[in-house]
py3Dmol code that shows the C-alpha trace and the ligand (Angstrom):
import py3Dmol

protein = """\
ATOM      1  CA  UNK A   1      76.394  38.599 256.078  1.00  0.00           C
ATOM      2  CA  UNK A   2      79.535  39.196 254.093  1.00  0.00           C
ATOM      3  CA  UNK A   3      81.568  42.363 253.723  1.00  0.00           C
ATOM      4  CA  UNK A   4      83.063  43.390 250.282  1.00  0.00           C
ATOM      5  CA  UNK A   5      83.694  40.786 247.717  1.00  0.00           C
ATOM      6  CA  UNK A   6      85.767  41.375 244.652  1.00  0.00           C
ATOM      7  CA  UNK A   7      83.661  41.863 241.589  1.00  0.00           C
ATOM      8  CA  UNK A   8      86.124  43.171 238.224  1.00  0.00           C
ATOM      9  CA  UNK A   9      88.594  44.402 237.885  1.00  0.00           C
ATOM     10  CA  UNK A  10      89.412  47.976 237.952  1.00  0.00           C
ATOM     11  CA  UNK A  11      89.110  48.549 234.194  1.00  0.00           C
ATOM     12  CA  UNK A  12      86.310  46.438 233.691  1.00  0.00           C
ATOM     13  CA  UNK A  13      83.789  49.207 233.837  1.00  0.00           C
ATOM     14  CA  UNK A  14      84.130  51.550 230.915  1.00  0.00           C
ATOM     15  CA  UNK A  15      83.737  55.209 231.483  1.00  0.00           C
ATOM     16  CA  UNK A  16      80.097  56.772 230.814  1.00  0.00           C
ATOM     17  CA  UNK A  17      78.786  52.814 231.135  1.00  0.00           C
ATOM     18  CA  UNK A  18      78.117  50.101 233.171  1.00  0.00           C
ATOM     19  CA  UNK A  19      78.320  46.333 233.778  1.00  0.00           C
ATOM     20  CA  UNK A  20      75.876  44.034 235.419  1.00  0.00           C
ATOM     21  CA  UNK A  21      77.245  41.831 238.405  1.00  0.00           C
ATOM     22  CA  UNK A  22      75.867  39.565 241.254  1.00  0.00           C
ATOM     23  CA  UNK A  23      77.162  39.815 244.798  1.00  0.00           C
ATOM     24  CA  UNK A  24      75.618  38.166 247.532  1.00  0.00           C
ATOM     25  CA  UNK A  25      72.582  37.376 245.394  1.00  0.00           C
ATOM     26  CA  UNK A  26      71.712  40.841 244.760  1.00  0.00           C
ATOM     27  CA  UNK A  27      71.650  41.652 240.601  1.00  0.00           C
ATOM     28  CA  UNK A  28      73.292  44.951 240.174  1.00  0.00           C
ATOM     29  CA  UNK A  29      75.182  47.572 237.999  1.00  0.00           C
ATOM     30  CA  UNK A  30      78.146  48.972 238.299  1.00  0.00           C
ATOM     31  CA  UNK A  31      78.592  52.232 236.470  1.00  0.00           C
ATOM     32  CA  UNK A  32      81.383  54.451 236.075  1.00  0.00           C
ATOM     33  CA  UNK A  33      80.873  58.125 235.910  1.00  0.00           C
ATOM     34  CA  UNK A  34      83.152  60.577 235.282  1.00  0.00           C
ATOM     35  CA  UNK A  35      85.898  58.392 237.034  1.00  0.00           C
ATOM     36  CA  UNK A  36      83.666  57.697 239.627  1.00  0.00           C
ATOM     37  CA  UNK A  37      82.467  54.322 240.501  1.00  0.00           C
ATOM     38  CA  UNK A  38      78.305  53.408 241.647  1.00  0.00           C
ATOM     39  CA  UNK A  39      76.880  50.339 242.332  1.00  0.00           C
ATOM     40  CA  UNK A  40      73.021  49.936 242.632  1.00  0.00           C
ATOM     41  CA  UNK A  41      70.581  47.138 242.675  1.00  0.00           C
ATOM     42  CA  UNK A  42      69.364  45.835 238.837  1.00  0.00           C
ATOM     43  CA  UNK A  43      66.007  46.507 239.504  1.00  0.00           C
ATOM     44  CA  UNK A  44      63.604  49.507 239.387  1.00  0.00           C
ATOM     45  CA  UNK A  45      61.834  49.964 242.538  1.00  0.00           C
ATOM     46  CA  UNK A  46      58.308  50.949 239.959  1.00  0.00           C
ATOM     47  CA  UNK A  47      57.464  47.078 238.758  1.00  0.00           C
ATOM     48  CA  UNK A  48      60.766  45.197 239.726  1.00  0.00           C
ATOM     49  CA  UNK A  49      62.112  45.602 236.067  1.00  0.00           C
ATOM     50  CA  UNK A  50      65.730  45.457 235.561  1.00  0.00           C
ATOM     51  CA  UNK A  51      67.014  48.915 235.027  1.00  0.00           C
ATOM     52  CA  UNK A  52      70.320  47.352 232.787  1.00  0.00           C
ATOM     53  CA  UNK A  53      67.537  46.900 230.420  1.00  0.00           C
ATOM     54  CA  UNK A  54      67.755  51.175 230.187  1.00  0.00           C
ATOM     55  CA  UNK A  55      70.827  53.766 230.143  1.00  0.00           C
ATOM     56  CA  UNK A  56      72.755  55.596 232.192  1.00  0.00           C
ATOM     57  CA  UNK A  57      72.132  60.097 231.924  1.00  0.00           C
ATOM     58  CA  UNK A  58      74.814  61.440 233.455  1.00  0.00           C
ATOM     59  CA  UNK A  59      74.800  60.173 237.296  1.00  0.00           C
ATOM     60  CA  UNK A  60      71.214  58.776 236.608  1.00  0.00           C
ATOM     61  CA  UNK A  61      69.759  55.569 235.335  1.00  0.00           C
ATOM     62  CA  UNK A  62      66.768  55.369 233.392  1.00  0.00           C
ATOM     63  CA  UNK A  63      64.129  52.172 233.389  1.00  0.00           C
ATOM     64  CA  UNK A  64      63.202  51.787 229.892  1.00  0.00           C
ATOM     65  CA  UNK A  65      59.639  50.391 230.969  1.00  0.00           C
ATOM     66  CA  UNK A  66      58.106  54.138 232.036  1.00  0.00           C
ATOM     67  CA  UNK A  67      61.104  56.211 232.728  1.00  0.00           C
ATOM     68  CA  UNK A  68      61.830  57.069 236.090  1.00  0.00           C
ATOM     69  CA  UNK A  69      65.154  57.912 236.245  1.00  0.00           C
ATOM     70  CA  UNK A  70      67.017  57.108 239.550  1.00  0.00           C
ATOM     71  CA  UNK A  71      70.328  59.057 241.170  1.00  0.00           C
ATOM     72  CA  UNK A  72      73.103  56.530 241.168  1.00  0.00           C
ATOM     73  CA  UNK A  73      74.885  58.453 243.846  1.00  0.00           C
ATOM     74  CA  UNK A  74      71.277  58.101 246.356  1.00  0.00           C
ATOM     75  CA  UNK A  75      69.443  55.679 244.619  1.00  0.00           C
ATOM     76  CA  UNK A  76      66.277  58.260 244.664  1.00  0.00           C
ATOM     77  CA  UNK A  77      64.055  58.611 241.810  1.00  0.00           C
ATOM     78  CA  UNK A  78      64.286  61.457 239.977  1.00  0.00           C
ATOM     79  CA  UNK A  79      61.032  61.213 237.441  1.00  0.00           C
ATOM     80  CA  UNK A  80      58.038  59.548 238.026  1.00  0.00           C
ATOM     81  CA  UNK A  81      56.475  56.974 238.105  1.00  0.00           C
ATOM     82  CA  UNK A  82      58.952  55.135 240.431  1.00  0.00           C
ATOM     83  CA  UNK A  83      58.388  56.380 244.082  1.00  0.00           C
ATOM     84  CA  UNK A  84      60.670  54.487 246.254  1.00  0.00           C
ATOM     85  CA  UNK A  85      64.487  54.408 246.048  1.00  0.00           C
ATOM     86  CA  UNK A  86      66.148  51.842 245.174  1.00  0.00           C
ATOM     87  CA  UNK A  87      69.578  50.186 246.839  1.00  0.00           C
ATOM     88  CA  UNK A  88      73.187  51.857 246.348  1.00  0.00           C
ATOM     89  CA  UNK A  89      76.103  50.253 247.553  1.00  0.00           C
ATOM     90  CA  UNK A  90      79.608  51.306 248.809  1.00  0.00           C
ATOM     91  CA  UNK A  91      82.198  50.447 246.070  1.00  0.00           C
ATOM     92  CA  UNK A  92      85.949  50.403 246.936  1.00  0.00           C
ATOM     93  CA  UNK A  93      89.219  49.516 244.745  1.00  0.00           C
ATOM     94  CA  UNK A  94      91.740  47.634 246.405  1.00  0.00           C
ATOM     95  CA  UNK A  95      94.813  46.427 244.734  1.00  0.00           C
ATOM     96  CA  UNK A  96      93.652  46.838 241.090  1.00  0.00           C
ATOM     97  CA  UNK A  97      90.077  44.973 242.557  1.00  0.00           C
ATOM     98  CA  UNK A  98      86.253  46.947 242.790  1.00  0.00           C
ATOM     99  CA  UNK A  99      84.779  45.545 245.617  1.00  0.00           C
ATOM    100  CA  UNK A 100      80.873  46.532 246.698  1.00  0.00           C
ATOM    101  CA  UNK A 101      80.049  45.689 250.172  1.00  0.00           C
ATOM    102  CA  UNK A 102      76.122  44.465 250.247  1.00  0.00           C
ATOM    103  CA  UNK A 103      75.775  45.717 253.859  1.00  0.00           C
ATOM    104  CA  UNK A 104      76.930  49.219 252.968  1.00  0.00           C
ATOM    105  CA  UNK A 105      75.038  52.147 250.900  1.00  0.00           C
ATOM    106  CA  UNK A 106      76.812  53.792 248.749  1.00  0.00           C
ATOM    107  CA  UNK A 107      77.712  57.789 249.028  1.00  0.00           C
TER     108      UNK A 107
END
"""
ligand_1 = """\
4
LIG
S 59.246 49.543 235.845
Fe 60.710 51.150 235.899
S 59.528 52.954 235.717
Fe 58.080 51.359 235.664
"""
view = py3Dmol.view(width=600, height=400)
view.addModel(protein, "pdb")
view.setStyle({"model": 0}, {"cartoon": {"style": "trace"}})
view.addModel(ligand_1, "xyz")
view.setStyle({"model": 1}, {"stick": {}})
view.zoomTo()
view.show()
């Protein structure tokens, strides 16, 4: 499989929200947190629902189907019902570029 593909721009992602992207197939956000950059898969691990469909609280996304809230930093869930975490991804800038590496978790 790949490594890291380029997916915005390094001011593409506002502060305190998030964008949706694809890389390598894979649906996911990319949220920006007090400066710091997440990437996790678009879909809660409850009833594969896409969690862009909810917010970001603090570090934490919540699915706007039942509410679990997941850890963007860990991809655990936080609040029930969602049991299983889902996928983070490692997220890099490079030469004004965020890259997420599919083959990487994040942390
Ligand atoms: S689908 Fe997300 S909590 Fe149920």
């Amino acid at each position: 499989m790949a490594g890291p593909s380029a997916v915005a721009g390094r001011d593409e992602v506002p502060e305190g929200g998030f964008i949706r992207i694809r890389v390598a197939g894979i649906d996911c956000i990319l949220a920006r947190v007090e400066g710091r950059l997440y990437a996790v898969e678009d879909n809660c691990s409850h009833e594969d629902y896409p969690l862009s469909y909810g917010y970001l609280d603090g570090a934490r996304i919540k699915c706007s189907l039942h509410g679990s809230r997941f850890c963007l930093r860990t991809g655990q869930p936080l609040e029930a019902p969602a049991e299983t975490p889902i996928r983070t991804f490692h997220v890099e800038v490079i030469n004004d570029q965020i890259l997420i590496d599919p083959t990487r978790a994040g942390e």
